[in-house]
Backbone as a chain_set.jsonl record, in Angstrom:
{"seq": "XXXXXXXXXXXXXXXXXXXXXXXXXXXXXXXXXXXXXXXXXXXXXXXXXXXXXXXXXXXXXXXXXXXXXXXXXXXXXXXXXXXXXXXXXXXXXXXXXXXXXXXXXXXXXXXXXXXXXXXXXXXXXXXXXXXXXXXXXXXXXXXXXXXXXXXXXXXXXXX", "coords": {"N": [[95.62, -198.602, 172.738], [95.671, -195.747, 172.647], [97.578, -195.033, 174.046], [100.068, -196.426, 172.649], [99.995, -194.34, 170.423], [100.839, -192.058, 171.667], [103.492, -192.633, 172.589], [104.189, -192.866, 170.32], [104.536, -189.876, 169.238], [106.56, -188.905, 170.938], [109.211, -189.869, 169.763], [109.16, -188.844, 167.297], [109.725, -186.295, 167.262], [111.921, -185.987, 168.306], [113.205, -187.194, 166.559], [112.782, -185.502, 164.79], [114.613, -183.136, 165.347], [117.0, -184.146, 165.697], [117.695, -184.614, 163.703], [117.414, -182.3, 161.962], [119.441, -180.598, 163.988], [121.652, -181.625, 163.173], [124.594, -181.758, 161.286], [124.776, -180.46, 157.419], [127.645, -180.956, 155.953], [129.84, -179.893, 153.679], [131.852, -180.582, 152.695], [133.062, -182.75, 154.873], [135.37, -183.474, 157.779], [137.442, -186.579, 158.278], [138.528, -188.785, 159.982], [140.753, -191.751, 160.267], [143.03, -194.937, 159.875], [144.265, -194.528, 157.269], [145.498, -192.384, 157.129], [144.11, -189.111, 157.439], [141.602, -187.012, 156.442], [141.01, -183.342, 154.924], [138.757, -180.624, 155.103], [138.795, -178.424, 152.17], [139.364, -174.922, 151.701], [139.592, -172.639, 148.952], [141.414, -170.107, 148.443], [142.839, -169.04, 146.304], [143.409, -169.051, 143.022], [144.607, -171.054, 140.45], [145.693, -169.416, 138.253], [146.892, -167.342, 139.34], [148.322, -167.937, 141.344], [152.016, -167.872, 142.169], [155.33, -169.127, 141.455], [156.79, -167.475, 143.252], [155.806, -168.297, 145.242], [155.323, -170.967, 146.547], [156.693, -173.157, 148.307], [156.518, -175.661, 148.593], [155.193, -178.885, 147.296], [152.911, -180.961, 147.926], [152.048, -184.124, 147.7], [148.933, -186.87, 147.524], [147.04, -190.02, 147.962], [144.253, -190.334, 146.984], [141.062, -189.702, 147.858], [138.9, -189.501, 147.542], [136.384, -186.888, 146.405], [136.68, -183.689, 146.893], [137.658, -183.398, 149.325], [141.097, -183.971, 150.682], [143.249, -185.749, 151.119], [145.404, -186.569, 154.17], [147.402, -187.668, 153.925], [150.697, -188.476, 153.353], [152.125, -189.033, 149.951], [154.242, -188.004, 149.165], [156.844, -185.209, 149.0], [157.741, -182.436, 147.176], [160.158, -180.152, 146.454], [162.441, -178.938, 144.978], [161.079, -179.138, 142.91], [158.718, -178.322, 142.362], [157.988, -176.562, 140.713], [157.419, -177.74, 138.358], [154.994, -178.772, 138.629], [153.349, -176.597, 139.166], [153.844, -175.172, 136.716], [152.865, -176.989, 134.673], [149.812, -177.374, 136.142], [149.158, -174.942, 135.179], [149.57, -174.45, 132.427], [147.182, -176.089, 131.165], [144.093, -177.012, 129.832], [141.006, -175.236, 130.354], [137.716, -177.211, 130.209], [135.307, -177.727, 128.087], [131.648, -177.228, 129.259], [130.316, -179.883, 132.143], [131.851, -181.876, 134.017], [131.904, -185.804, 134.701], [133.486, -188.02, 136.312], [135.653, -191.056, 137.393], [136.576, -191.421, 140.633], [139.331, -189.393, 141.557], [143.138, -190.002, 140.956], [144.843, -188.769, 142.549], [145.472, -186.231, 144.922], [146.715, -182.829, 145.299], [148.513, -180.702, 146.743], [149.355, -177.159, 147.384], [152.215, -175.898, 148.866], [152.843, -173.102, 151.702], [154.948, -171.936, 154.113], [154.387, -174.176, 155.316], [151.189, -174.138, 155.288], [148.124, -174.493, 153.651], [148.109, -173.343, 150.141], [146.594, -173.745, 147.627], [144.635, -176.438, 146.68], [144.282, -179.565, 144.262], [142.356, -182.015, 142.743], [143.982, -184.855, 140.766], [144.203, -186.109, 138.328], [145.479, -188.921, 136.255], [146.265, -190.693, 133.317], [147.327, -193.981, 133.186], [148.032, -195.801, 131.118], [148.282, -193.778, 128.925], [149.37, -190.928, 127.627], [148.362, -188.354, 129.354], [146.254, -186.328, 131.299], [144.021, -184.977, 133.986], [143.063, -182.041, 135.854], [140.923, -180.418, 138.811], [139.947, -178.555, 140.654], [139.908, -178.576, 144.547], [137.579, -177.473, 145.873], [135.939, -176.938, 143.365], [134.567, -179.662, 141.855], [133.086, -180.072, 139.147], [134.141, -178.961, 137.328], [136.686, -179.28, 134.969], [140.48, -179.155, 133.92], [142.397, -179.701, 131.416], [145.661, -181.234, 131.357], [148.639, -180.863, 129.075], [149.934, -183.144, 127.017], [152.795, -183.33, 127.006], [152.959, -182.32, 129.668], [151.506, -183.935, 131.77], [153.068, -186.613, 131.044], [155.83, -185.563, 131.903], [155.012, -185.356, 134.896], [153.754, -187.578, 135.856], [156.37, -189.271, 136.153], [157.35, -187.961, 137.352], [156.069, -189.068, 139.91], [156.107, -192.015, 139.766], [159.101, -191.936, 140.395], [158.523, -192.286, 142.775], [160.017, -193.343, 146.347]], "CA": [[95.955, -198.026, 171.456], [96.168, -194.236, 172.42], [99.345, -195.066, 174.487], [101.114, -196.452, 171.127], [99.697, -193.263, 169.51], [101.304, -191.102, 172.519], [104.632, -192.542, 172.647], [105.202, -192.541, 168.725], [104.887, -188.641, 169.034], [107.932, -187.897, 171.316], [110.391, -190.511, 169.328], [109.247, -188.319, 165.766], [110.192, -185.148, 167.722], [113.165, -186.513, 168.964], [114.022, -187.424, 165.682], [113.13, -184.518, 163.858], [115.461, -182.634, 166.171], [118.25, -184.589, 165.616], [118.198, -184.467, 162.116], [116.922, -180.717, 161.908], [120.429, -180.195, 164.699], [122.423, -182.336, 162.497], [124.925, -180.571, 160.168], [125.46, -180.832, 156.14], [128.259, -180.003, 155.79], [129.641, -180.569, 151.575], [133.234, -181.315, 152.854], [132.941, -183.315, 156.584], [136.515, -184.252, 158.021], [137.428, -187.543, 158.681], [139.932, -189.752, 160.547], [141.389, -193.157, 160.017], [144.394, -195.374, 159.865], [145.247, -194.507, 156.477], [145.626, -190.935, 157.18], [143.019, -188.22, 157.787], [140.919, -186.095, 155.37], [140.142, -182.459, 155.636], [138.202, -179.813, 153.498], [139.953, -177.391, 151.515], [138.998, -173.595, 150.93], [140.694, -172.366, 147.689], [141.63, -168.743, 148.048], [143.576, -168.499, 145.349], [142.987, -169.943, 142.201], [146.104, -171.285, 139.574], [146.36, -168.571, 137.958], [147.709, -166.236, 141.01], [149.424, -168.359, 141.99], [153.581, -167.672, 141.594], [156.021, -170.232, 141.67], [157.943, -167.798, 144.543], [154.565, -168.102, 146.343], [155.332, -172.188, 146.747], [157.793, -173.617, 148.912], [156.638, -177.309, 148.165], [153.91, -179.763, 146.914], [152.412, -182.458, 149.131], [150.765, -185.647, 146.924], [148.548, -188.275, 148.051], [146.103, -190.81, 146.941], [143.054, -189.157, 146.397], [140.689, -190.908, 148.675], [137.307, -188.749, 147.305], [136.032, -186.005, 146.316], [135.937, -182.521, 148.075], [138.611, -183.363, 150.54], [142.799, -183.617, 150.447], [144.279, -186.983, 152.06], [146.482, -185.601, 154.417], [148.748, -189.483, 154.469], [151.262, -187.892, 152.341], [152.525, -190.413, 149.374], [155.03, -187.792, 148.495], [156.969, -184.067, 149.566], [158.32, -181.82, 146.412], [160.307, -179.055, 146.684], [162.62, -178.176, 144.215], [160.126, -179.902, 141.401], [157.094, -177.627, 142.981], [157.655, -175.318, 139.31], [156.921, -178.647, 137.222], [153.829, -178.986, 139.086], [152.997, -175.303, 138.919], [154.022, -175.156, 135.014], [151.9, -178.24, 134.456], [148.571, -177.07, 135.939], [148.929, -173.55, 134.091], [149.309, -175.026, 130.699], [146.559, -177.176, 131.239], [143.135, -176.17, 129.275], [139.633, -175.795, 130.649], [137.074, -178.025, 129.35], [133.635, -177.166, 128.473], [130.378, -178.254, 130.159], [130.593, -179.901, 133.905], [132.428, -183.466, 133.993], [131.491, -186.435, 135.466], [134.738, -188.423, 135.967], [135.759, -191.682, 138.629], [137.66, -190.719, 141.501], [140.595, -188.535, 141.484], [143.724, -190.275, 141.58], [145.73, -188.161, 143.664], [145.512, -185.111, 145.942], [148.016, -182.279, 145.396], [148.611, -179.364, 147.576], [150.971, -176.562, 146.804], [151.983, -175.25, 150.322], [153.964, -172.239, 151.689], [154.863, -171.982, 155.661], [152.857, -175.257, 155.765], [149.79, -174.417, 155.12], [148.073, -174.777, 151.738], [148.008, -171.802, 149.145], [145.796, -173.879, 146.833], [144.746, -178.024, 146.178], [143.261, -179.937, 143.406], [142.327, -183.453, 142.179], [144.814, -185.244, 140.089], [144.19, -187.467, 137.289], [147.074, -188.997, 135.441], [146.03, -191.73, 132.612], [148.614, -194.489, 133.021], [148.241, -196.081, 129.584], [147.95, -192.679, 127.934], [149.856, -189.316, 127.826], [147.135, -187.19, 129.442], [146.032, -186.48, 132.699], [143.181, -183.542, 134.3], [142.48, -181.73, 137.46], [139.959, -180.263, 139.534], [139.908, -177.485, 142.269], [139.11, -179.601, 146.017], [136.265, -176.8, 145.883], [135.103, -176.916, 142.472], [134.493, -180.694, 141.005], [132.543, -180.21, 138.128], [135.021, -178.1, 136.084], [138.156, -179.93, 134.359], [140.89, -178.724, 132.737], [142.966, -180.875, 130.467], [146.761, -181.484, 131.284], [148.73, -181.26, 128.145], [150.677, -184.559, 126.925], [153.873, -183.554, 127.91], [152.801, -181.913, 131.507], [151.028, -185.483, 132.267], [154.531, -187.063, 130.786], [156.569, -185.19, 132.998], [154.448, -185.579, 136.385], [154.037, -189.226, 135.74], [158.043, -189.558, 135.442], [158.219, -187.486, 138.889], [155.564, -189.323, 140.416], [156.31, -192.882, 139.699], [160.172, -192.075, 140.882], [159.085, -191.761, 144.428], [160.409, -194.406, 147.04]], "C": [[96.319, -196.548, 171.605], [97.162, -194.49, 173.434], [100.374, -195.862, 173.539], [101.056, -194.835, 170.4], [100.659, -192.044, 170.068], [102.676, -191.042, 172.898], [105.167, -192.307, 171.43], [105.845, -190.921, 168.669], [106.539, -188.211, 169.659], [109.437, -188.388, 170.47], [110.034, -189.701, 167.686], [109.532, -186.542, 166.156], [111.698, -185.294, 168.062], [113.652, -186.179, 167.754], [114.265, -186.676, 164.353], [114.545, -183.165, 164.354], [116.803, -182.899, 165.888], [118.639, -184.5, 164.076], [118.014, -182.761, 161.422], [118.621, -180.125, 162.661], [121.715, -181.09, 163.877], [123.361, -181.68, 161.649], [124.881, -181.393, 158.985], [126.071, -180.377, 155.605], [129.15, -181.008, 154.42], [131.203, -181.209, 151.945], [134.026, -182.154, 154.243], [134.788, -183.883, 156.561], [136.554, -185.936, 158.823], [138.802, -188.721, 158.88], [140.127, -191.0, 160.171], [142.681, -193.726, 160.171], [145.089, -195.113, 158.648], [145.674, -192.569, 156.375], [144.352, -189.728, 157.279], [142.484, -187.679, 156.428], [140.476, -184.574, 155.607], [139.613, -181.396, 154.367], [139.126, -178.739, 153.451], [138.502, -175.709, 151.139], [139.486, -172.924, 149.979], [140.333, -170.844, 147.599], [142.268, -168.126, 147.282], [142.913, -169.604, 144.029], [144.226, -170.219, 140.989], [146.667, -170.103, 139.179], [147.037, -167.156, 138.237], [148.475, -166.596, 141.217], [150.809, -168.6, 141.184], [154.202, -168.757, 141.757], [156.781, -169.307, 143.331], [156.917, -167.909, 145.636], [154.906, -169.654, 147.66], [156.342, -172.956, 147.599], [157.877, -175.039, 148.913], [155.253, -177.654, 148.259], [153.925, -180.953, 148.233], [151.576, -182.799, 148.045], [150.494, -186.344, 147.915], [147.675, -188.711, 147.561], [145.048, -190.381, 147.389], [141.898, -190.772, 147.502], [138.881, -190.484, 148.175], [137.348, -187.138, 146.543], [135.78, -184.804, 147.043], [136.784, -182.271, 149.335], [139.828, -183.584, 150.076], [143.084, -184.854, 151.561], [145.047, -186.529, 152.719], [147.554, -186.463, 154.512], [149.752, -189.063, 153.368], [152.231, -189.443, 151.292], [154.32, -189.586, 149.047], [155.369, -186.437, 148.676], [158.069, -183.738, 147.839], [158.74, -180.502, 146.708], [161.064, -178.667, 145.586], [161.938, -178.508, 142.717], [158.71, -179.077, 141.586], [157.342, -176.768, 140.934], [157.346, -176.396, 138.503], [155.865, -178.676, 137.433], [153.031, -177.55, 138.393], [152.698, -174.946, 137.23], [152.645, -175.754, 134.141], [150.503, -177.649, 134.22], [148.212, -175.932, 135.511], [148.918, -173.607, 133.055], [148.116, -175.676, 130.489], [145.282, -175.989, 130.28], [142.154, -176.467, 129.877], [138.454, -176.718, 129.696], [135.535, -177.708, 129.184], [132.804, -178.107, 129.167], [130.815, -178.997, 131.527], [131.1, -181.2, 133.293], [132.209, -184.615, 134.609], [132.684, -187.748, 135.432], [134.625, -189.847, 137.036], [136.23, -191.095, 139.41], [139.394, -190.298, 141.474], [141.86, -189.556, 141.805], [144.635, -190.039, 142.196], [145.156, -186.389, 143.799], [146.981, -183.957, 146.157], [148.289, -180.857, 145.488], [149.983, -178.701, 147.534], [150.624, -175.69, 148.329], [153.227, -174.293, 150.738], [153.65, -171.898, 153.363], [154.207, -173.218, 156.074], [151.545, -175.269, 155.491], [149.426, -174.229, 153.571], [147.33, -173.812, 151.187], [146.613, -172.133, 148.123], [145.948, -175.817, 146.639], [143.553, -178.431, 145.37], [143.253, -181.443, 143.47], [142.958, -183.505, 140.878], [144.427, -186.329, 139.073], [145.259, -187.818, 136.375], [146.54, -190.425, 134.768], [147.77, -192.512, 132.706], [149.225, -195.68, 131.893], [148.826, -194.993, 128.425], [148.841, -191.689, 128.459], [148.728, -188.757, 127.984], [146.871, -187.489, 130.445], [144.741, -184.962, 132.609], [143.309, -183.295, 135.804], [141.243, -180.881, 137.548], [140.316, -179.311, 140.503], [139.014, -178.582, 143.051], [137.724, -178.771, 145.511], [135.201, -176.784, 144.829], [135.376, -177.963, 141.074], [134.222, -180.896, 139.384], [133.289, -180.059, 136.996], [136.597, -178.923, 136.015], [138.723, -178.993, 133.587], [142.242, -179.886, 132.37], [144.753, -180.548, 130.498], [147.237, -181.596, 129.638], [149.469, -182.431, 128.093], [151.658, -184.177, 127.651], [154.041, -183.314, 129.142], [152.603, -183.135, 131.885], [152.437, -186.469, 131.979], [155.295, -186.974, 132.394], [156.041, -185.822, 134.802], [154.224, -187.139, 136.581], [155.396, -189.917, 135.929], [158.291, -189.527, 137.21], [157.575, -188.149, 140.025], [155.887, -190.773, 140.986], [158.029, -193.321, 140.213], [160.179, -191.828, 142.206], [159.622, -192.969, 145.195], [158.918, -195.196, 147.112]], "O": [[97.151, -196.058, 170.842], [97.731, -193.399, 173.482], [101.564, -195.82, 173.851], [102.056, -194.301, 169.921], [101.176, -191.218, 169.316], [103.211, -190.038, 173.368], [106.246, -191.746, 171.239], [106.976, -190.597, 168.307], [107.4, -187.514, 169.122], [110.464, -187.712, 170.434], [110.812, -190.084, 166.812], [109.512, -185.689, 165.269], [112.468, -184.342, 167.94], [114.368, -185.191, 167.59], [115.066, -186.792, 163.425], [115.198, -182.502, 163.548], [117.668, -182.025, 165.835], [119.732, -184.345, 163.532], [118.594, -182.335, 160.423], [119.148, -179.234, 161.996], [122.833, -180.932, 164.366], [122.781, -180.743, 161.099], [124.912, -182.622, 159.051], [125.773, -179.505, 154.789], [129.144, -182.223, 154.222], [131.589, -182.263, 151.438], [135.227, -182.147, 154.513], [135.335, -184.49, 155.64], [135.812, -186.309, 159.731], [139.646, -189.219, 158.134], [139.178, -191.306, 159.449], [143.536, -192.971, 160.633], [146.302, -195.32, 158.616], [146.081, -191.89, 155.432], [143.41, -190.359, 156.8], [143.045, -188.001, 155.38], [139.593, -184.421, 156.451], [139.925, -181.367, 153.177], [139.921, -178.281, 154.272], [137.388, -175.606, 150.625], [140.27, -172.215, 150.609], [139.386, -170.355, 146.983], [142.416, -166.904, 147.32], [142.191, -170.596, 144.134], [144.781, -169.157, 140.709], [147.773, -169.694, 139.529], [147.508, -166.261, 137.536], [149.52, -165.964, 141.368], [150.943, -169.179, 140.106], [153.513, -169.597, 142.336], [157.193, -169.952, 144.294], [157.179, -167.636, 146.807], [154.833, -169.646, 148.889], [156.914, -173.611, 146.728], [158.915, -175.659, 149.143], [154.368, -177.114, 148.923], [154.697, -181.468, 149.042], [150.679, -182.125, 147.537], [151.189, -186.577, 148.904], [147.197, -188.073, 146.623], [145.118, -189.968, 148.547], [141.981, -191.986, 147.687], [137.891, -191.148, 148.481], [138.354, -186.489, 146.258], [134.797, -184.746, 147.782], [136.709, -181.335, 150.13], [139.874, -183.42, 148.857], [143.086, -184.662, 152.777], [145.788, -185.805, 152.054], [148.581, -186.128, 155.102], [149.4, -189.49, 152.268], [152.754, -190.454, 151.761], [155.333, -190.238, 148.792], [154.31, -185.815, 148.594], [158.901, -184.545, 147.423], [157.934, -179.689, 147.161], [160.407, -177.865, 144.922], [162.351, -178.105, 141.629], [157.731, -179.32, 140.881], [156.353, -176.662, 140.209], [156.771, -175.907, 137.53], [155.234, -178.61, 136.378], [152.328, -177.516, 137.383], [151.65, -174.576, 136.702], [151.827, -175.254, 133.37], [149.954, -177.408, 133.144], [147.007, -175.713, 135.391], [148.219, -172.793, 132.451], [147.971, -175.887, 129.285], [145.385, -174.778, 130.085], [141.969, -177.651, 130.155], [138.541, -176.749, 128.468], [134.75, -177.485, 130.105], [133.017, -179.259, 129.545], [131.858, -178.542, 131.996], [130.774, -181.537, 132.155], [132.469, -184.256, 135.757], [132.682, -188.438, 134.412], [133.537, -189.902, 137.609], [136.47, -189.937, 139.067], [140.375, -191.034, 141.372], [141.774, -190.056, 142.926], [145.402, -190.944, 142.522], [144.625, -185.649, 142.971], [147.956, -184.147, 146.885], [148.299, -180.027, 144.579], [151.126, -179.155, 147.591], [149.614, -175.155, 148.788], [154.368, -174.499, 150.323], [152.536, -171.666, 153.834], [153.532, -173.277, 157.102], [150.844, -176.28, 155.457], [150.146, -173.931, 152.617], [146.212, -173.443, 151.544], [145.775, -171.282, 147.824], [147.019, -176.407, 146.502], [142.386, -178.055, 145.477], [144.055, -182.058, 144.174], [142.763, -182.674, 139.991], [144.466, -187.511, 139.412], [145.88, -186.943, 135.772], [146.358, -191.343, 135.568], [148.875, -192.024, 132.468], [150.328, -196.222, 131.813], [149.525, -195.214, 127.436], [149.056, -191.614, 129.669], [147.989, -188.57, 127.017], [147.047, -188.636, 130.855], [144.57, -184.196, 131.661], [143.577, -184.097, 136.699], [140.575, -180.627, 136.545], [141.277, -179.628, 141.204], [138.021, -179.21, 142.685], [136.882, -179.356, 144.83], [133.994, -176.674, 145.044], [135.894, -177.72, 139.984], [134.86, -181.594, 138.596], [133.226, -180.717, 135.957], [137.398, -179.055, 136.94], [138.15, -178.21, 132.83], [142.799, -180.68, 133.128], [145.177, -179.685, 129.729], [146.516, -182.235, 128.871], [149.737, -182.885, 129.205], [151.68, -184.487, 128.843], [154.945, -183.81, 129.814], [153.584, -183.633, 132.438], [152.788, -187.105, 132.973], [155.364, -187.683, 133.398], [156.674, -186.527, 135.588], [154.627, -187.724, 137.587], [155.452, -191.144, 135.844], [158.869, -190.273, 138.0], [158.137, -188.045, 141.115], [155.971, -190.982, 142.196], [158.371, -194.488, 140.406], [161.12, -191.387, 142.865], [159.684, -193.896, 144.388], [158.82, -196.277, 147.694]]}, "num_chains": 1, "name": "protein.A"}
């Protein structure tokens, strides 16, 4: 019995170790076949951001929360100011939100790399859509009808 007692100890050291050396990290990257995932830092926030800042949007289907699909469904360039227009009209919403998952991922990018990305919601019964900063879930703001119109129009005309 005290050699059960003597091996339990090194496998609850072990295993505090590993989970103590473990990271948690709020936005983990992750690979696959349908395209990758990676976290976003949002150094800008909409309303900085210029249209001559933008050189083009990247969409994709929203695969979670907190991260940016990188499997692109879709490349905008001279439509990047509808986008832009869109989520600047949009209104914040009070109190935190608790929503399903985002259905698309949409990064406004200049040299390639990305200036700023949010989560996309687009009701496809309804005129109305919201987003989300990758970085900050909780907070919605409310697409107006015709922004959600429009982006629905440009969205649904891709190949």
């Amino acid at each position: 019995m005290n050699v059960r007692k003597y091996s339990v100890i090194p496998i609850l050291v072990l295993l505090l170790v590993v989970v103590g050396c473990s990271s948690n990290t709020k936005n983990p990257e992750v690979s696959g076949d349908k395209g990758s995932v990676k976290p976003i830092a949002e150094p800008l926030d909409m309303d900085s951001l210029q249209s001559s800042d933008v050189q083009e949007v990247k969409l994709s289907r929203s695969l979670g929360f907190g991260v940016v699909n990188e499997a692109v469904l879709g490349m905008f360039k001279e439509e990047a100011d509808i986008f832009i227009d869109a989520i600047k009209s949009a209104k914040k919403l009070e109190g935190k939100i608790d929503v399903r998952r985002p259905d698309y991922d949409v990064s406004f990018l200049a040299n390639g790399d990305s200036l700023i990305s949010i989560h996309l919601w687009l009701d496809t019964d309804i005129d109305s859509g919201m987003y989300t900063y990758i970085s900050e879930t909780e907070t919605g703001y409310s697409l107006t009808e015709e922004a959600a119109s429009t982006l629905k129009k440009l969205i649904m005309n891709l190949p």
